[in-house]
N, C-alpha and C positions, 0 to 999 in steps of 0.2 A: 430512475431509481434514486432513492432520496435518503437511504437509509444507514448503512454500514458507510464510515466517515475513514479511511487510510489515516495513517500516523505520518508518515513522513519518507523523504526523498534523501538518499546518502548521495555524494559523487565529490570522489579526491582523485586529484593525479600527482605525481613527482616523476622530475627531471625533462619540462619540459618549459621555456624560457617563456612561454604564454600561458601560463599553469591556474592563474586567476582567468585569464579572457577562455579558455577552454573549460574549467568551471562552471562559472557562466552559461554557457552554453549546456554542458553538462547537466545543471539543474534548470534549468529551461527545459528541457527534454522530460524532467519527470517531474513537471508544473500539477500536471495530473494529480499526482502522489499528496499533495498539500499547496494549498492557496494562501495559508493564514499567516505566514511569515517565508523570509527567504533568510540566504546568508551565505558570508565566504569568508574563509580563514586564508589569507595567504603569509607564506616566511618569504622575510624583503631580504635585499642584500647584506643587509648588518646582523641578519641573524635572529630578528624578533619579529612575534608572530603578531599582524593585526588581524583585526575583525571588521566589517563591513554588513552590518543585519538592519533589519527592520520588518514593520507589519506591511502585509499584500504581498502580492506577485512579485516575480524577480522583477519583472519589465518595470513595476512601480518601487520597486525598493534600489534595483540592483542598475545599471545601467552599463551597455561592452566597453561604450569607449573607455571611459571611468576605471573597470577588468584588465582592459588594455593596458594602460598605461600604470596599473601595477605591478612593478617588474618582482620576481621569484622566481623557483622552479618548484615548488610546490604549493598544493593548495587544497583548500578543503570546504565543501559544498552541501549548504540541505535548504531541502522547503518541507515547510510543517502544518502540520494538524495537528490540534492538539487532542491525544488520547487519556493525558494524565498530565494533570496541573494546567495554569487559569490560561486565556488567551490573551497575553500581557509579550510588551517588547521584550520583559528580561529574561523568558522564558525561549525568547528567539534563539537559532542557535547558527555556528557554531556557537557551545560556551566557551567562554577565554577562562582561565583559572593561570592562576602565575605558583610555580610549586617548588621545590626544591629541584626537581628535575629539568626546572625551568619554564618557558610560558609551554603552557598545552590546550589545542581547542578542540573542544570534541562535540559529533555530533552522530544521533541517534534515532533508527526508527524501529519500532515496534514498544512494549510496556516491561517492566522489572515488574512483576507480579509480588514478589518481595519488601518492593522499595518501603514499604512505607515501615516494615520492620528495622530496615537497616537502615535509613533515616533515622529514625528513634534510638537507633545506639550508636550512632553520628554523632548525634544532639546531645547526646548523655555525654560523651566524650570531650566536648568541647568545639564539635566543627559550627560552622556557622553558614545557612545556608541563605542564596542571595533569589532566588526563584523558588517554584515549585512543580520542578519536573523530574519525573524517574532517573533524567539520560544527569543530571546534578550531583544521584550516591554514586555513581561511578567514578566520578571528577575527585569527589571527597576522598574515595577506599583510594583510589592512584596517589592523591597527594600524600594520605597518611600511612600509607603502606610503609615498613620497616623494608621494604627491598632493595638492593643495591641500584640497580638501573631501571629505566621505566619499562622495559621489556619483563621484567622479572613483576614490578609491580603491577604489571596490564593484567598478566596469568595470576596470577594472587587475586586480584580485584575482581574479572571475569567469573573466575569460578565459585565466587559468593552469590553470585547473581542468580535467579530463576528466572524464565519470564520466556520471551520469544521476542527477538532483536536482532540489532548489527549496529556496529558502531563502527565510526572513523575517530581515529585521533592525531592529530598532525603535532610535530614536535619541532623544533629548529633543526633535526637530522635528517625527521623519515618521519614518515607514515605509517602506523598502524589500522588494519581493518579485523573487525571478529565478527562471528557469525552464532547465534543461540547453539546449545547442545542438539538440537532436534534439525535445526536449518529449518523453522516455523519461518521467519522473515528471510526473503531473499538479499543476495550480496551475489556480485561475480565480479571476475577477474578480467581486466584484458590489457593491452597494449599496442600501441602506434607502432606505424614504421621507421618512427624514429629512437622507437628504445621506449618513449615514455610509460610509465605504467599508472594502468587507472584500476579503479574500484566504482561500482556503484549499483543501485535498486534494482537496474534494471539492465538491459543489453539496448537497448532503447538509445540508453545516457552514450553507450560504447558507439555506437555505431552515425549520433550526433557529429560524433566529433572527429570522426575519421578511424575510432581502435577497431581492433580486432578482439573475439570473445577467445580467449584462452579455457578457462573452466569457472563452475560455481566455487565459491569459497566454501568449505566442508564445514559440515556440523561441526562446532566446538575448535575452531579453528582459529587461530592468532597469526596473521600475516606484518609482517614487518619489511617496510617497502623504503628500502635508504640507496646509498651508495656501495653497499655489496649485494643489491641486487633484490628479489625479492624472498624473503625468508620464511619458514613455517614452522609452528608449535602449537602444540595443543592444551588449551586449561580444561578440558573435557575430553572423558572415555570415546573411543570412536563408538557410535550407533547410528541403526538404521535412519537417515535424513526423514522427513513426514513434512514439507514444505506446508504449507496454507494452500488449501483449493481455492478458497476467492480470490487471490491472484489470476491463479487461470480465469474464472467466473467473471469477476468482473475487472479489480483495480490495477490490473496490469497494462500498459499501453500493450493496441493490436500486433502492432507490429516487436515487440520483444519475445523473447524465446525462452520458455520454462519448460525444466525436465527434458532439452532435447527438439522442443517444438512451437512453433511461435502460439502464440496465445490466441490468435485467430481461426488457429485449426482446429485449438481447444474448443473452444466457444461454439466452431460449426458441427463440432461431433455432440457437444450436445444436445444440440438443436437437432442432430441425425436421432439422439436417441431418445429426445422428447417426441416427436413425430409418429415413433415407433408406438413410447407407451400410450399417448394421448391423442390421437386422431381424431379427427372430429370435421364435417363436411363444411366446406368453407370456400371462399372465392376468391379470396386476397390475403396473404400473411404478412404484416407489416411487422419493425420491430422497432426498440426504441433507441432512439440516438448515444451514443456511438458504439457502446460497451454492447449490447445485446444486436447487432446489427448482424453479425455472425450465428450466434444461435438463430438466429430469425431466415437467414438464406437456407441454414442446415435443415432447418424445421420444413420450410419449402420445396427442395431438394427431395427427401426421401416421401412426401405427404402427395408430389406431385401436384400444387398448388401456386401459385403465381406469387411471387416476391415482389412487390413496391414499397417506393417510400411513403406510405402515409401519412408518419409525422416526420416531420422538417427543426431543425436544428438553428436557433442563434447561433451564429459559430464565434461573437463577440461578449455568448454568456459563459460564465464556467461552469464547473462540474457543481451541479447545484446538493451533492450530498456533502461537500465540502464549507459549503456556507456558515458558519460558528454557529445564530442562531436558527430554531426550528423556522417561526415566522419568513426568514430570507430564504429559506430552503422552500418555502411551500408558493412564496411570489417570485424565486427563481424557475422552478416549473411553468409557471403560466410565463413568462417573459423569454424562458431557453425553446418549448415545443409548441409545433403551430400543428394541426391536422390538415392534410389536403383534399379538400373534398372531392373532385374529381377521382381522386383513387378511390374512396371507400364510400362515396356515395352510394344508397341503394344494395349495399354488397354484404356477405357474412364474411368478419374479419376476425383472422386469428391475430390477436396481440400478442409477440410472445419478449420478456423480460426480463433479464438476468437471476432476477433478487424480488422478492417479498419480503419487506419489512414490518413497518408500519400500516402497512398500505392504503397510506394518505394520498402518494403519489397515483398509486397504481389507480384510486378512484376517481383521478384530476383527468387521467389519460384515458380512461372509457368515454370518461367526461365528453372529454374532443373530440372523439370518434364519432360518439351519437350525438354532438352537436352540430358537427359534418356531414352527417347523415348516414352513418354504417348502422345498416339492418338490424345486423349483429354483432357482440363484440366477444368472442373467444378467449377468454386472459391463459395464456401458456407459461410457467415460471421455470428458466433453464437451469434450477437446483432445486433441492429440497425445502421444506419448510424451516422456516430460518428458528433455531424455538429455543436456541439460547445465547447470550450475551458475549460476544467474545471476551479475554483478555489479554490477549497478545499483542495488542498493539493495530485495534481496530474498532472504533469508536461509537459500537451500535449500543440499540438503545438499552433501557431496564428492561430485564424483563418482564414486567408488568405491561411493556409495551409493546412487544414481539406478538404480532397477531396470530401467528400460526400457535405460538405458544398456548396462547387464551380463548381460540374459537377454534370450531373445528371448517373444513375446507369449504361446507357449504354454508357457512357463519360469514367465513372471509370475503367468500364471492359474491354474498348479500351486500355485504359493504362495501368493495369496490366495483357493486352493478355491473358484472361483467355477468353474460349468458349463461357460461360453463368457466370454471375455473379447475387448473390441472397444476402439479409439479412435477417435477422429474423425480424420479426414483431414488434415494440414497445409492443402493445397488446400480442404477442406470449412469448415476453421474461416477460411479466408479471404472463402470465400465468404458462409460467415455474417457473417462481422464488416464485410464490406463493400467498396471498393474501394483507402481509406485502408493507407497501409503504417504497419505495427506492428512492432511489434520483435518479432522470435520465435525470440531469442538460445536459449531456455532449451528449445526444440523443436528446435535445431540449424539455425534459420537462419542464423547466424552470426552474429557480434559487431559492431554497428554503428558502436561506438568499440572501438579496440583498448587489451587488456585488458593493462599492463603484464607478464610473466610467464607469461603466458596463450599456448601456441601452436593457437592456433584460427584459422579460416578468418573472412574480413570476409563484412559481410552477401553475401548471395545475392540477385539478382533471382529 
């Protein structure tokens, strides 16, 4: 799947003497999340905060020994996509900004749907900005804030903002972590056996490094993580959380744990309830490498039908929806998936897929199947039709480009040459996912925050 692009990877820890080499490792764990830059903020012995970023992977930007051997006890970690402003190193983050409250680096995943308004009354004011990314008015409202301490400025700053996020902000004391009004972008909480306390995207990053999952960080919630321990305040009313379903769906590593449940359970109740609505006689259910590989056993499972790997995995290419431009995304597909003919030779094969996008990809991978020689090729999609643009902090296309949007199912399945083409159900993928409300902007539930510019319809019950 080549379509919906993740914003970015958070992971901070404090009070623990390896705080950069446990970072590291940290955002190593959620490589996944963003390929396009790395980064680490760590506070040294004297007090001031450096930075350590660049463009690529951590493994090419960042290096352990190098983490190792810089000493602090706190630190602060992201890898990024970019969802909003250019793909340039100064956009990398953490950002460093030096303020009256002293140096501060902050770093951000998901979009300020706002920004570009309060950007504009930045500008008018006199701030001056060095990049062009969302997670920058944030930087600006903290250092311009009239507040006494940067705790008071976070909660001032914070709740100007719209959008669907989480932020880390590392200061020469403590750590701050926040989380959107809705909890749209994921944040949790955990801690080591030795006291340290981390924050980050995923339970994935916690369980890397040896922490323990304590809880989610709450909708609208400001945690401040120093030497009295870990503290909480809110710049937001409490209400009902509405996480993002494509986490579960797709961009969540298998093995991490949303709403309770790791994300691979999620994935095979899907597949239990695409099975249900979309049967179809078949001889082999393959799926695609790594994120749909769950829906695809699920689909199996309840269909009664035989699960193999038909297509096969570079495990030295990355997540090819991540790639910057289209063109690298569409020669990453042909260089990440090989078809195995011996599975699907001669056979009716259910393909079943996370996500319909574009369905560029999904025509590449009928593609290998019937050029391996499967009979037939079944296309199963484990959500709804994708039919509108996210803005929270997830990088799909125009909509002018959302196929489900502009043709209708048997349009789609003309184009990616698949036999029969099915989605799962709005109502199905509810049911799988549970009783929890999700956000399911991007299936045309509607927009939960309203989208500056955007004339779209508010959430739906």
């Amino acid at each position: 799947m080549a379509g919906p692009r993740e914003a970015c990877g958070v992971f901070a820890i404090f009070g623990d003497d390896e705080a950069a080499l446990k970072t590291y490792w940290g955002i190593f764990s959620l490589q996944h999340r963003g390929q396009e830059s790395a980064g680490i903020a760590v506070v040294g012995p004297d007090g001031d905060v450096t930075v350590h970023k660049g463009m690529g992977l951590v493994t090419e930007v960042l290096r352990p020994e190098v983490e190792a051997a810089r000493s602090g006890r706190a630190a602060l970690g992201h890898v990024r996509y970019s969802t909003f402003g250019e793909s340039t190193v100064i956009n990398a983050q953490p950002l460093l900004m030096r303020t009256r409250f002293g140096p501060l680096a902050l770093a951000h995943n998901g979009n300020v749907v706002n920004a570009p308004g309060l950007k504009a009354e930045l500008e008018r004011a006199g701030a001056v900005f060095q990049g062009t990314t969302d997670s920058e008015v944030l930087a600006h409202l903290i250092a311009r804030s009239r507040r006494e301490g940067v705790r008071e400025a976070l909660l001032e700053s914070l709740g100007a903002l719209q959008g669907g996020f989480a932020f880390g902000v590392l200061t020469r004391r403590q750590i701050f972590a926040a989380r959107d009004p809705l909890g749209i972008r994921p944040l949790v909480l955990g801690r080591t056996d030795r006291g340290a306390v981390v924050v980050a995207s995923e339970t994935c990053a916690l369980d890397t490094i040896g922490a323990h999952f304590e809880r989610e960080v709450a909708p609208g919630e400001l945690l401040e993580i120093g030497p009295e321990g870990v503290l909480s305040f809110r710049f937001a009313p409490v209400a009902p959380p509405m996480p993002c379903a494509f986490e579960v769906i797709y961009f969540a590593r298998a093995d991490s744990r949303i709403d309770g449940r790791s994300a691979h359970v999620g994935r095979r109740a899907l597949g239990h309830r695409l099975a249900e609505e979309a049967p179809v006689p078949a001889d082999v259910v393959v799926g695609v490498p790594d994120s749909s590989l769950p829906a695809a056993m699920g689909y199996a499972e309840t269909a009664g039908i035989p699960f193999d790997f038909g297509l096969v995995k570079n495990r030295y290419i990355a997540r090819t929806f991540i790639a910057p431009r289209q063109q690298d995304r569409e020669m990453g597909v042909q260089l990440k998936l090989s078809a195995v003919p011996e599975v699907v030779r001669n056979r009716r094969v259910v393909l079943v897929d996370d996500s319909l996008v574009r369905g560029t990809t999904s025509r590449r991978l009928v593609q290998l199947l019937r050029e391996a020689g499967a009979r037939e090729v079944h296309m199963r999609i484990a959500s709804p039709p994708y039919t509108h643009p996210c803005h929270y902090g997830i990088d799909t296309s125009r909509a002018t480009e959302l196929a489900a949007r502009n043709m209708s199912v048997e349009e789609v399945r003309a184009m990616v040459g698949a036999d029969t083409l099915a989605y799962l159900s709005l109502d199905g993928l509810k049911a799988a996912l549970g009783e929890h409300r999700w956000c399911l902007a991007c299936f045309g539930g509607g927009y939960p925050v309203p989208v500056p510019g955007v004339a779209e319809p508010a959430t739906r019950a």
